[in-house]
C-alpha positions in Angstrom: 0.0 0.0 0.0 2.0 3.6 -1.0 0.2 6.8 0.4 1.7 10.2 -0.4 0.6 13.4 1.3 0.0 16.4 -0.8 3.1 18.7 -1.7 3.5 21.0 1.0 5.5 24.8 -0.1 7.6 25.4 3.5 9.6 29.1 3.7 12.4 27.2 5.1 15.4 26.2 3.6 15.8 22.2 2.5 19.0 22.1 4.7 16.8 23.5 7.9 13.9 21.4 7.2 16.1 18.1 6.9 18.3 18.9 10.0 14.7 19.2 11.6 13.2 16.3 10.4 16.5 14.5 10.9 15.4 15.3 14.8 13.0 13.1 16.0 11.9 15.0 18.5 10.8 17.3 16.2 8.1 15.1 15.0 5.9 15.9 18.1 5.6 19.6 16.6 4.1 17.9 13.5 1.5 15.2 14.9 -2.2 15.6 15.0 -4.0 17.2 17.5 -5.3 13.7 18.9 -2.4 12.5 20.2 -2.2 10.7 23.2 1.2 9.9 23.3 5.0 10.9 22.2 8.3 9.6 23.7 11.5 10.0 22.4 13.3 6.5 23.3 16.6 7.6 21.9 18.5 10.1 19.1 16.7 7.7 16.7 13.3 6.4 17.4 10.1 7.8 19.2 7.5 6.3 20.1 3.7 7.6 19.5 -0.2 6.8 19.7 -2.5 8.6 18.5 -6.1 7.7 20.6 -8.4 5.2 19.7 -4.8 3.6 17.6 -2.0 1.3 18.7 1.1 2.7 20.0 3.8 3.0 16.8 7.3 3.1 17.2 9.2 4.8 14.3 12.8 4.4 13.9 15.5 6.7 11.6 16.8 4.4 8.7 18.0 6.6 6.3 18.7 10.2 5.3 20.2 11.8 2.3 21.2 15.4 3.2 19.4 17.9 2.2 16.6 15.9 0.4 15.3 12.5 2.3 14.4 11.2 5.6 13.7 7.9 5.8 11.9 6.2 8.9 10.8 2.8 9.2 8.7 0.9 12.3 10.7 -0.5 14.6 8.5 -3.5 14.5 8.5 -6.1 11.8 4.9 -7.0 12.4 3.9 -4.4 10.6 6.5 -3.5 8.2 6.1 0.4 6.6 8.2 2.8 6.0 7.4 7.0 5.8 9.7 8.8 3.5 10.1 12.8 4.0 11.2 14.0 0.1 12.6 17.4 0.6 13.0 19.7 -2.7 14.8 23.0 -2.5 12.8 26.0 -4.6 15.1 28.4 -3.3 17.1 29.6 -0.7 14.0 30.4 2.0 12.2 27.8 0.1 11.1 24.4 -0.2 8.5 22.1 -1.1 8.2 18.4 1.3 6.2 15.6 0.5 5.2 12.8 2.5 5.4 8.8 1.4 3.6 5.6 3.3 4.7 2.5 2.1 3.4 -0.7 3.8 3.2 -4.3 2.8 -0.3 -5.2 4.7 -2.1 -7.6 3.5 -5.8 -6.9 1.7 -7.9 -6.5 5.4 -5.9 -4.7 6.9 -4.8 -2.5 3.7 -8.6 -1.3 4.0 -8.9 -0.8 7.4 -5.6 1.6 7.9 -5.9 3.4 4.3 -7.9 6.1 5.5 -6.7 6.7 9.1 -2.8 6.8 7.7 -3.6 9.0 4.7 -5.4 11.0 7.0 -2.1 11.2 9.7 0.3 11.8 6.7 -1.7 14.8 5.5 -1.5 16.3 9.2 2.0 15.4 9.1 2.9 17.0 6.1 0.2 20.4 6.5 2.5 20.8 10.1 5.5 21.1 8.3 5.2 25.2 8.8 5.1 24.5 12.4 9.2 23.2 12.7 
């Protein structure tokens, strides 16, 4: 299942948005207004549940500077992973766009299509706020 978020303009630069996002305790600043719970467990992974969902943990697996984050859950039970795509417009600005990808199978693919497109779009609307 891929999800992407719309494109989101940002009047930051794409080296100051990826050094944020590159923070995971940044992430807090972006996440919905429902949620019940966010814990950074280390300079790489947080921890976070939104109510009424199942406590996530997301883990940093890649980033290319300037112009991808990549995190992954930390659990292989559910394996997805949320790409941040950073491009630079200019100097003050730049345009970031979200990516789900998960390997669920057909059930559950139905079930979490809406809530996670949902959470991405927040995510990526939020971006204003690092």
């Amino acid at each position: 299942m891929n999800l992407e978020s719309p494109k989101v303009s940002v009047p930051k630069s794409a080296e100051y948005l990826f050094n944020a996002l590159t923070d995971v305790k940044n992430f807090e600043k972006l996440m919905p207004e429902n949620i019940a719970k966010f814990e950074v467990i280390d300079e790489n992974c947080f921890e976070f549940g939104l109510k009424g969902m199942p406590e996530i943990k997301l883990v940093k697996k890649e980033a290319t500077p300037n112009s991808k984050v990549v995190l992954g859950a930390a659990s292989s039970k559910l394996p997805f992973t949320l790409v941040g795509n950073i491009v630079e417009l200019d100097a003050n600005n730049s345009e970031v766009q979200l990516q789900f990808e998960g390997q669920f199978n057909p059930m559950m693919a139905m079930m979490v299509k809406g809530p996670i497109g949902k959470f991405i779009e927040t995510l990526a609307a939020n971006m204003n706020k690092l």
